[in-house]
C-alpha positions as CSV (number, residue, x, y, z in Angstrom):
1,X,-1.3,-1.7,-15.7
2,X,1.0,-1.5,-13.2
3,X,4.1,-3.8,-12.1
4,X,6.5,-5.0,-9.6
5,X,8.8,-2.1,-10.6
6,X,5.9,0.6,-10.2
7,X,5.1,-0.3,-6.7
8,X,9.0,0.0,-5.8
9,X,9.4,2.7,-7.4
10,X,6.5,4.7,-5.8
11,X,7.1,3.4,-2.1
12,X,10.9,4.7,-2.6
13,X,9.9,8.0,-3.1
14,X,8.0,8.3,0.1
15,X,10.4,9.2,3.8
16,X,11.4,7.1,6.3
17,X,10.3,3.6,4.6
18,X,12.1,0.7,5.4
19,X,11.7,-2.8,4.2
20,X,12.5,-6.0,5.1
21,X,12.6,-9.7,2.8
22,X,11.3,-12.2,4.8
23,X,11.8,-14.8,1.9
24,X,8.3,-15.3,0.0
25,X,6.9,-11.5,0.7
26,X,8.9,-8.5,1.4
27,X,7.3,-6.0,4.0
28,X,7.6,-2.4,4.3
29,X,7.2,-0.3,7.1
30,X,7.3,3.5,8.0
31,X,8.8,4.4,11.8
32,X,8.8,1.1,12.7
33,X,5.2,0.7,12.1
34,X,4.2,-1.9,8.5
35,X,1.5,-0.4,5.9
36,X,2.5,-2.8,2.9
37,X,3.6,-6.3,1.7
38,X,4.8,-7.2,-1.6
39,X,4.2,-10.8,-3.2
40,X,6.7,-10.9,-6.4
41,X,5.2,-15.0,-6.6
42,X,1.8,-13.6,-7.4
43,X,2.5,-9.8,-8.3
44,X,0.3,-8.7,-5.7
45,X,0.9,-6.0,-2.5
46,X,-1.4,-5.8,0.7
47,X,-2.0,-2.4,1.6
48,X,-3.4,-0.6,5.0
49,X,-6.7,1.4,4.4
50,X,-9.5,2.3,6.6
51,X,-12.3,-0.1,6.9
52,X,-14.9,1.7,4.6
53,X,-11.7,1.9,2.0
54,X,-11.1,-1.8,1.8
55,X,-14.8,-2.5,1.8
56,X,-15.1,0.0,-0.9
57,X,-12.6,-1.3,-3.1
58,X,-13.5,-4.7,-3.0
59,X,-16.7,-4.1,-3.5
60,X,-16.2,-1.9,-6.7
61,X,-13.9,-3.9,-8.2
62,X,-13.2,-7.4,-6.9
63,X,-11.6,-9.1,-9.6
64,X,-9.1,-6.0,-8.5
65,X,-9.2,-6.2,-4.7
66,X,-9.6,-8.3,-1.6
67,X,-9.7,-8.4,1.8
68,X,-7.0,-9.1,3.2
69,X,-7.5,-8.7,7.0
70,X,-9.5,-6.3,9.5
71,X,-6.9,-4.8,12.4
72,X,-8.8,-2.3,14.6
73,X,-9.8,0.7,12.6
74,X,-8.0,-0.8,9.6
75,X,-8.7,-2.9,6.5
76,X,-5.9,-4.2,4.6
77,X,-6.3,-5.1,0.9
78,X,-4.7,-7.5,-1.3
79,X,-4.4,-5.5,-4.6
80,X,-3.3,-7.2,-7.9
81,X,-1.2,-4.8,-9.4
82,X,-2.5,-5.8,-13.3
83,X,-5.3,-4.6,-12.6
84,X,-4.0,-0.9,-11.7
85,X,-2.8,2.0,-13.5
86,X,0.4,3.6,-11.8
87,X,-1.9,6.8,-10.4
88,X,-4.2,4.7,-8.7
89,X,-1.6,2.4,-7.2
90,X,0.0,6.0,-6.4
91,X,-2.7,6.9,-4.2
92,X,-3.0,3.6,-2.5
93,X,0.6,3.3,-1.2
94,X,0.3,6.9,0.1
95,X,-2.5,6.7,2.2
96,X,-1.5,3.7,3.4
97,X,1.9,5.2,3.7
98,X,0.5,8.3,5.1
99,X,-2.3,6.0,7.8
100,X,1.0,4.7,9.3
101,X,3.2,7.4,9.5
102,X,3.9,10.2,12.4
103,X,2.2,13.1,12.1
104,X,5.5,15.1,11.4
105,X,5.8,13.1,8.6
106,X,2.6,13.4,7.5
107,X,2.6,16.7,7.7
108,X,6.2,17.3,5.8
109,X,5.0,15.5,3.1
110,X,1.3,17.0,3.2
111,X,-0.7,15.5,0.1
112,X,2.0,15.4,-2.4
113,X,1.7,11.6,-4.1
114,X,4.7,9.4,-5.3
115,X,4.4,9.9,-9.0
């Protein structure tokens, strides 16, 4: 299962992330642009996916996942990190990481996960 310290730990391996502690939920954001929140009062993290992502998740495990909110071609997830192991949570930070970011960034990176 995965913690606090996992998430931080994987988002700091990815370029160009910035955050920012806005008191109860810190937010983190790649080129000026956000694809996560952290909740340390819950140990939970929203994450950006694609619509037929978030629906996916929730629907496959919703003791796991919810939605969080729909933005255009995105749906964000609430994901409750206990209920992760540290690869899965891997690949959820960097595609929401990777949904946000510029295409040079993207592409420097290509698909290698935060491990």
């Amino acid at each position: 299962m995965s913690s606090i310290r996992d998430f931080l730990d994987l988002v700091e391996q990815l370029p160009s992330v910035s955050s920012s502690d806005h008191g109860h939920y810190t937010r983190f954001q790649v080129a000026a642009h956000t694809f996560g929140y952290l909740w340390p009062a819950t140990t939970t993290v929203g994450l950006k996916q694609t619509r037929a992502d978030q629906l996916g998740l929730v629907a496959e495990r919703p003791e796991v996942f919810e939605v969080q909110f729909t933005a255009g071609a995105f749906g964000w997830v609430v994901v409750h990190l206990e209920g992760v192991e540290r690869d899965e949570l891997a690949e959820l930070i960097f595609e929401a990481w990777r949904l946000t970011a510029p295409a040079t960034l993207v592409e420097e990176r290509d698909d290698r996960l935060p491990t």
